[in-house]
N, C-alpha and C positions, 0 to 999 in steps of 0.2 A: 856727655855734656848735657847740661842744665837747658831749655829751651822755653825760656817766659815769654816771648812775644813768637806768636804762628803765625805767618799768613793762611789769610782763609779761603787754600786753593786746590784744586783735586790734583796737585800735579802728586804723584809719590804715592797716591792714596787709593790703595783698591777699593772698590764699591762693593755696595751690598745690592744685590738684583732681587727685590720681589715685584710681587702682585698681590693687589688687595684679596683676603681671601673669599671665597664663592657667596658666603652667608654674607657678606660685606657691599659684593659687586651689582651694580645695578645695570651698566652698558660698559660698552667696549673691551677692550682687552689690555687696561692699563700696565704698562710697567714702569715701578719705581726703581729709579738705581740713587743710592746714597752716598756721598763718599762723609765718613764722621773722622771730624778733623778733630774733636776733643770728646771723651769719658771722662769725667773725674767727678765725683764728691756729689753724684746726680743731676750734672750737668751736658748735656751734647749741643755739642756745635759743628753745624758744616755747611754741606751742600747737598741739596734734593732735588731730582728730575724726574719728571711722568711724561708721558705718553699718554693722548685722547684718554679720556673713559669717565664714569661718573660709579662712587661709592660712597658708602654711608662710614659718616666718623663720628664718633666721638670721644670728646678729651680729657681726660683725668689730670690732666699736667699744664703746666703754661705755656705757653711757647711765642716768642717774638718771629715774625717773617721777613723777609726782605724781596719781592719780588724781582729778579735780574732780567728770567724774558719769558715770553710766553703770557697765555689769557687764561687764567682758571674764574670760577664762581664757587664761592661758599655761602650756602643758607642752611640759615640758620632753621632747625622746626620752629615752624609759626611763623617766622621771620620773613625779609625780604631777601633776593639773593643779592649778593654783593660780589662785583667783577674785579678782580685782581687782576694787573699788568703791570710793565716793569717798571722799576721804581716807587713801587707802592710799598709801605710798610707795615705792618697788623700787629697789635698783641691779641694773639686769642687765650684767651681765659679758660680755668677748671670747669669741666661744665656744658662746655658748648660741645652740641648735638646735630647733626644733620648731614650735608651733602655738598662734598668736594667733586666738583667739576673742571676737568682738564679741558679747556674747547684749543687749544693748543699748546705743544707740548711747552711745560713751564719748568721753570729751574729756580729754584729761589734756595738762599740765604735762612736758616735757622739756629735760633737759640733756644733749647728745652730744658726747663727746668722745674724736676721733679715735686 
């Protein structure tokens, strides 16, 4: 069976468990767990959790956010940090450089597109 409309919810959906890796990590001992609700065509959609920590990112892709719960900061290098909590929305752009900060564990909504 054909299935065009998903919900976007980790019920069914095994996760993926990482951690930033060491060259990456700056504090704590984050873990990410994923559940990706959609692959297709260079597209991923789902759900993203961290636990406390601070690491260094940068994006080659686009991605729209959804923040559900939880407090992180992203600064940008040079930039000012900017505090993300729930119900906040972002498009980050190809490009952006610098540092994801969990200051409580966050969960948010993603759409990446390559």
């Amino acid at each position: 069976m054909t299935h065009t409309l998903l919900p976007l919810s980790r019920d069914g959906i095994t996760p993926e468990i990482e951690r930033p890796s060491p060259d990456k990590l700056i504090a704590g001992d984050p873990v990410h767990t994923t559940w990706n609700i959609e692959d297709a065509d260079g597209l991923y959609c789902g759900i993203w959790q961290s636990t406390p920590g601070t690491w260094r990112v940068s994006y080659a892709e686009w991605e729209y956010i959804r923040i559900l719960e939880g407090v992180s900061v992203l600064t940008e290098t040079g930039g000012a940090p900017v505090t993300l909590r729930a119900g906040d929305g972002y498009i980050i752009r190809p490009g952006f450089a610098g540092t994801w900060q969990v200051v409580e564990t966050t969960v948010k909504e993603y759409v990446i597109r390559l």
